[in-house]
C-alpha positions in Angstrom: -10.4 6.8 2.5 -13.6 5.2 3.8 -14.3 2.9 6.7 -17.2 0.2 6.9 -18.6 -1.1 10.3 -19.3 -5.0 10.3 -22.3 -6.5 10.1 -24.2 -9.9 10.0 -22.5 -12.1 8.2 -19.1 -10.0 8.5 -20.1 -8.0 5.7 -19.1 -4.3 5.5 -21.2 -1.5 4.9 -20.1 2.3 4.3 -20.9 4.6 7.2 -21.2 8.1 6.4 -21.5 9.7 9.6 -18.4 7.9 10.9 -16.0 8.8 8.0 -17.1 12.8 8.8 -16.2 12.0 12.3 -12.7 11.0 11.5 -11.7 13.1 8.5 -13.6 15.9 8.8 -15.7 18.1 6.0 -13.6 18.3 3.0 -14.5 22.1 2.6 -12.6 22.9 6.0 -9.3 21.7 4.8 -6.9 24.4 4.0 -5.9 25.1 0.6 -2.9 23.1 -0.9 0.4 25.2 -0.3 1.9 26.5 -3.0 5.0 25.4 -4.3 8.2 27.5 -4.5 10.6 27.7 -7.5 13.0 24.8 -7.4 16.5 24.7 -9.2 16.9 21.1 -10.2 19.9 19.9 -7.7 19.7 16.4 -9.5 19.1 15.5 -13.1 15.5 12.9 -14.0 13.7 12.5 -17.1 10.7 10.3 -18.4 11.5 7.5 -20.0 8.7 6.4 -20.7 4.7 6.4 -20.9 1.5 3.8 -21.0 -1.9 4.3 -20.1 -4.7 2.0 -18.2 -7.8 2.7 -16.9 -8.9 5.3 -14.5 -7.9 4.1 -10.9 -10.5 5.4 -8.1 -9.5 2.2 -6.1 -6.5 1.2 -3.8 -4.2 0.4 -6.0 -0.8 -1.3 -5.2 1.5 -2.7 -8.2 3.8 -5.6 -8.1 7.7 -5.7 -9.6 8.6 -9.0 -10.8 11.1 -10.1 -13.3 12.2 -6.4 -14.6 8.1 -5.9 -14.9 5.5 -3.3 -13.7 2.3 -5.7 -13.0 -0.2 -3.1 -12.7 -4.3 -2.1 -12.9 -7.1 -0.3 -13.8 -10.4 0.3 -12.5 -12.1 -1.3 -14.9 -10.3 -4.6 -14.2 -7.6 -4.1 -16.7 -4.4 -5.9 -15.6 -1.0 -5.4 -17.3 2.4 -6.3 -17.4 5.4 -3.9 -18.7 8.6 -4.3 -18.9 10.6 -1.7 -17.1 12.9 -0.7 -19.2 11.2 -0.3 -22.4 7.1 -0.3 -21.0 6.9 -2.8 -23.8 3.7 -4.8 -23.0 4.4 -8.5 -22.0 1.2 -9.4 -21.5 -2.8 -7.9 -20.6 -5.7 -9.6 -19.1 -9.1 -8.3 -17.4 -11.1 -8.9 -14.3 -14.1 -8.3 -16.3 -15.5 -6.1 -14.1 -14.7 -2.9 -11.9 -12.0 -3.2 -9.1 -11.5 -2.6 -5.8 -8.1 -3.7 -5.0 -5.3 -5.4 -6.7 -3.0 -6.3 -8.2 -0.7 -9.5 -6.6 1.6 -11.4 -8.8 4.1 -13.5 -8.7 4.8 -12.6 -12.2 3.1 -14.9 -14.1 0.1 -15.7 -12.0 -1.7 -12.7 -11.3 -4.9 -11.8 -8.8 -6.9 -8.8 -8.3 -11.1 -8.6 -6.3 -13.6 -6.7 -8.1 -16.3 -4.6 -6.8 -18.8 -7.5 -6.5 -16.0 -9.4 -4.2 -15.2 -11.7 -6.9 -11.6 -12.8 -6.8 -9.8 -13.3 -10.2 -6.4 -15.3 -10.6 -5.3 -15.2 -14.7 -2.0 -16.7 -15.7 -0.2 -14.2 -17.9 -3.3 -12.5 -18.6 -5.2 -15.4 -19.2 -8.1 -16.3 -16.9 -7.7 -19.3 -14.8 -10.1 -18.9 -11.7 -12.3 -17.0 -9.6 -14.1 -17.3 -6.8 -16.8 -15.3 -4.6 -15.7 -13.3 -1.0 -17.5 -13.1 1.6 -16.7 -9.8 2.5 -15.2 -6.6 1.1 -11.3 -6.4 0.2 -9.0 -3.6 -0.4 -6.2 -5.0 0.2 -4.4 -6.2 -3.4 -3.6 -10.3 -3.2 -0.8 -12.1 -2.5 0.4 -14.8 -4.7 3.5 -16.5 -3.1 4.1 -20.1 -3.1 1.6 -21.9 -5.7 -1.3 -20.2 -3.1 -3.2 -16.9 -3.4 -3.6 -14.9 -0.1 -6.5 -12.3 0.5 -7.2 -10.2 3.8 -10.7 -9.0 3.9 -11.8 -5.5 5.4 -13.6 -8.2 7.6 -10.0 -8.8 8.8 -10.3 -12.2 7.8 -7.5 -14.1 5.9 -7.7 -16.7 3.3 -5.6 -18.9 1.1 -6.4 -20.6 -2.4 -4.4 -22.9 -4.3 -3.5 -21.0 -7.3 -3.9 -23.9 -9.5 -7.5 -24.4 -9.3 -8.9 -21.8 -6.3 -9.5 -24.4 -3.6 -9.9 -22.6 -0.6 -6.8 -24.1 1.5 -7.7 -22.4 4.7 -9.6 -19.1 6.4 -7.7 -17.7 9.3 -10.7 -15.1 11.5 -11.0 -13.8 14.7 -13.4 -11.3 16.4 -12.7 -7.9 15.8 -14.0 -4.7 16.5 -17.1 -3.4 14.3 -15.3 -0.6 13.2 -12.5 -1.2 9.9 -10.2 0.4 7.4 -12.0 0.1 4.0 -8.0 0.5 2.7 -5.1 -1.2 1.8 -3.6 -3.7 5.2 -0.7 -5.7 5.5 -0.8 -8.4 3.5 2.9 -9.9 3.1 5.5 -12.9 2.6 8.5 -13.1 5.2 10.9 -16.2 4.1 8.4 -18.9 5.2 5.9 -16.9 7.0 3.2 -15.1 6.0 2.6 -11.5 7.3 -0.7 -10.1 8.1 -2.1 -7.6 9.8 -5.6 -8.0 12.3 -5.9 -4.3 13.8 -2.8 -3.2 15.3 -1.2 -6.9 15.5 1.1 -7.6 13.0 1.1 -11.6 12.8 3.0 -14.4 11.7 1.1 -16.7 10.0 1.8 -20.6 8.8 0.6 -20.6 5.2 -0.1 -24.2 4.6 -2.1 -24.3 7.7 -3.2 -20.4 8.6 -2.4 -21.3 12.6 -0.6 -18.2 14.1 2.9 -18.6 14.5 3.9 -15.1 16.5 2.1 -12.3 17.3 3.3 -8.4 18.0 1.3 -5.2 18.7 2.6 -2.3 16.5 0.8 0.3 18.9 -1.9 0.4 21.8 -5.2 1.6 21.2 -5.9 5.4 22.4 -8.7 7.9 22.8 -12.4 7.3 24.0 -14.0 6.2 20.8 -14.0 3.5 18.3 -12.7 5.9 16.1 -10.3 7.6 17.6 -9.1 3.9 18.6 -9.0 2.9 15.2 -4.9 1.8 14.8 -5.2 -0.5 12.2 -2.0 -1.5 9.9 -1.8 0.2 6.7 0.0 -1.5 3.9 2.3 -2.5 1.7 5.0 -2.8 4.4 8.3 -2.2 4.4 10.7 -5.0 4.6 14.0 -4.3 6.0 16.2 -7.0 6.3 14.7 -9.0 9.1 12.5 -6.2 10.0 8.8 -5.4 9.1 8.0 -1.7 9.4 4.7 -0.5 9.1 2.6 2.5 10.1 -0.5 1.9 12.6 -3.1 3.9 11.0 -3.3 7.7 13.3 -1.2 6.6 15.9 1.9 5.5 15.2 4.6 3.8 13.0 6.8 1.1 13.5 9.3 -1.8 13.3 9.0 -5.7 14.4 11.9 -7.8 14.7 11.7 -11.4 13.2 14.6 -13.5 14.1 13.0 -17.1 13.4 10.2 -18.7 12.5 8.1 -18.3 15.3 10.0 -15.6 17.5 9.5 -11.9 16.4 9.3 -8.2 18.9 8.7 -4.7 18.9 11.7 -3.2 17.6 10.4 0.1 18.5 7.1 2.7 17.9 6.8 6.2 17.5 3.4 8.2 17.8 3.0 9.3 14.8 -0.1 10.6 12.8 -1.0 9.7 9.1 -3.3 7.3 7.1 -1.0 6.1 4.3 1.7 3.4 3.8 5.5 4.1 4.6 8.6 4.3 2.9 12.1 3.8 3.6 15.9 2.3 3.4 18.3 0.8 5.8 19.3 4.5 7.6 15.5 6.0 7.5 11.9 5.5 7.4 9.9 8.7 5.7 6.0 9.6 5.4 3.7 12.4 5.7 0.9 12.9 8.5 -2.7 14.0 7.8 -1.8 17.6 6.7 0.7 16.2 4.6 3.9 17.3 7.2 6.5 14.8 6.3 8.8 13.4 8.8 11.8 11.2 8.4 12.6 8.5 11.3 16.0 7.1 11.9 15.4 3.3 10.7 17.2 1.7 13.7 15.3 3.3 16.8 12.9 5.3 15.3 14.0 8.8 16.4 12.9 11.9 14.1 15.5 12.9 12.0 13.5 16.0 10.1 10.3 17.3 9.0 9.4 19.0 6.1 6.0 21.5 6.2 6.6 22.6 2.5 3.7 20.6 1.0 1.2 21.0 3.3 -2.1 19.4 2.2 -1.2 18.3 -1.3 -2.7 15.1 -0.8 0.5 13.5 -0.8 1.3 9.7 -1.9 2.9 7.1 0.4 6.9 7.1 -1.0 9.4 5.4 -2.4 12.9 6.0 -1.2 16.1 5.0 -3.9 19.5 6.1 -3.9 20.1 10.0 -2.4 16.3 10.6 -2.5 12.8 10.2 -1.1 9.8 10.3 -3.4 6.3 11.6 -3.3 3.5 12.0 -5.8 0.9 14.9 -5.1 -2.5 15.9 -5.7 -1.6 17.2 -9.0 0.8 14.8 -10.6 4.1 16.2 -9.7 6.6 13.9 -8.3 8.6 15.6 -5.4 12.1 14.2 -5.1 13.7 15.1 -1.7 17.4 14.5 -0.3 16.6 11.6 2.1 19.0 13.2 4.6 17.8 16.6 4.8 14.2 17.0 3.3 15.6 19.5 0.7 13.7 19.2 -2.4 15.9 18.2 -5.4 13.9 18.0 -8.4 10.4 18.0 -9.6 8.6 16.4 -12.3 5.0 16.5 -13.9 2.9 13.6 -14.9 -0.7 14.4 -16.5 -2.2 16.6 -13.5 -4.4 14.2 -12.1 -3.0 12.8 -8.4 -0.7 10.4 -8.1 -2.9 7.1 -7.3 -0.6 5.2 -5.4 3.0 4.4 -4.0 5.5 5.1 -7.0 7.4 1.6 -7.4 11.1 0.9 -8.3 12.6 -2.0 -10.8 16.2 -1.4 -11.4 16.7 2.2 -12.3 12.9 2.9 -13.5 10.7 4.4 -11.3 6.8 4.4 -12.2 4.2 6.8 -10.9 0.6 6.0 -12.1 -2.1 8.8 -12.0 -6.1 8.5 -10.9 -6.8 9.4 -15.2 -4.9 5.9 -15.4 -1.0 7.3 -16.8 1.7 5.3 -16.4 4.7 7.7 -16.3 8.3 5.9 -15.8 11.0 8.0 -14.9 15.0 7.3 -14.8 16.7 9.6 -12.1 20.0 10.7 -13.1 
């Protein structure tokens, strides 16, 4: 995770000194804990296996049309079909990534490392277009437009015919931002975004704000310590958001029309990475990796689980009886949602898992930082 204070020009620059500040020298983290024999309580296997390039980026994947859109550092893009990983179609960015990848199936976008944003159309280039700023946050590609949110906290939308820039939504900010995935989302008409703590309700023909609710207050003395800004994908729960508020707390707003949304409720609550969840509970793990599970309609704890302690843990993926979380060395943890027992483990290639595991019917798929796509059928 890295953070970048603003500059001229809302451009975002690394700062060194301030990512020690918040996480810490890596040498003075304890040890990963070690796992204890299991005895499978539920039956999985692979079903499948693909490879892409190596992903040292923020990398969220899109389900679409029984298909796992996903991508590779090196601005690989590709399409699988879920069942089979059979590959529908490939394209490439033509240059290293730093977020991605949006799709609404057929038209997909991802931004490179020079802050070029690239739409294709099944693989196919169609446009790109220069950023003014930094993005880690994968596009959006809902309703013939592309979305992007900047770590400038800016928002902006492009036709996705022809990349004309349809509007720029920006207001002023503190200096200090989340070099990371945000909240970047669609809500029936309504685009979801998140500036800082504020999740809002955009209007995405026009950008003009349409509601507006604080997931969390700001604490502490510094502008790092009062760094709370929404980490993404969220999670969509009927006509709830839910989203975690980045070291401070996670959450669930209420939208009940178009321009009337609330606070469902907020629960301090450390971490840095996205949540998961279902209709009964919302799960994820703090910064040592201490897993919690929050009852999904108020938001009190339901369990914690300290068995996996600083294994570097993914954000999860909850389906069926269990929870899901990738580690720091490939395995895929399968927990009983209700109790935090773990059920089952499996292996990928031993490289950490690189990003939430995603779901398309009964195929899961867990990618690793060497680039492995592993699908797995729980059983």
């Amino acid at each position: 995770m890295r953070l970048g204070r603003l500059g001229r020009g809302g451009r975002a620059a690394a700062s060194a000194l301030l990512v020690a500040a918040l996480l810490g020298c890596g040498a003075d983290r304890p040890p990963p804990t070690k796992l204890d024999s299991v005895e499978a309580q539920i039956a999985g296997r692979q079903v499948w296996r693909a490879a892409v390039g190596s992903v040292q980026f923020p990398l969220a994947m899109t389900v679409r049309d029984g298909a796992f859109i996903v991508a590779g550092g090196d601005g690989t893009v590709l399409s699988l079909d879920a069942q089979t990983g059979a590959q529908r179609w490939r394209g490439s960015a033509g240059n290293l990534l730093s977020a991605g990848v949006g799709s609404d199936g057929r038209v997909a976008a991802v931004v490179t490392v020079n802050n070029e944003l690239v739409v294709m159309d099944q693989g196919a280039p169609r446009w790109s277009t220069r950023l003014a700023s930094r993005t880690t946050t994968a596009p959006l590609v809902a309703g013939e437009r592309v979305f992007v949110l900047g770590v400038d906290r800016a928002v902006h939308a492009f036709d996705a015919v022809d990349g004309r820039r349809l509007w720029t939504f920006q207001r002023p900010g503190e200096a200090l931002t989340l070099a990371q995935p945000g909240v970047l989302a669609p809500f029936k008409n309504t685009l979801v975004a998140g500036v800082g703590a504020q999740m809002l309700g955009l209007d995405p023909t026009t950008g003009s704000v349409r509601w507006e609710v604080p997931l969390t207050a700001p604490r502490g003395t510094n502008e790092v310590e009062r760094l709370n800004d929404l980490v993404g994908p969220p999670l969509r729960l009927g006509d709830s958001l839910c989203a975690r508020a980045f070291q401070t707390a996670v959450g669930c707003v209420s939208i009940t029309g178009p321009d009337r949304a609330s606070l469902r409720w907020s629960r301090i609550a450390g971490g840095q990475k996205a949540i998961g969840g279902d209709a009964d509970f919302l799960f994820g793990a703090d910064g040592s990796d201490r897993l919690s599970a929050w009852k999904t309609a108020g938001g009190e704890l339901a369990w914690t689980n300290e068995r996996l302690l600083y294994r570097s843990l993914s954000a999860p993926l909850s389906a069926g009886r269990t929870v899901m979380f990738g580690d720091l060395e490939g395995i895929v943890h399968f927990l009983d949602r209700e109790s935090g027992k773990t059920l089952l483990r499996l292996p990928t290639d031993g490289s950490p898992v690189a990003a939430q595991p995603v779901l398309s019917g009964s195929t899961m798929l867990v990618v690793t930082r060497n680039g492995g796509l592993f699908a797995f059928r729980p059983e």
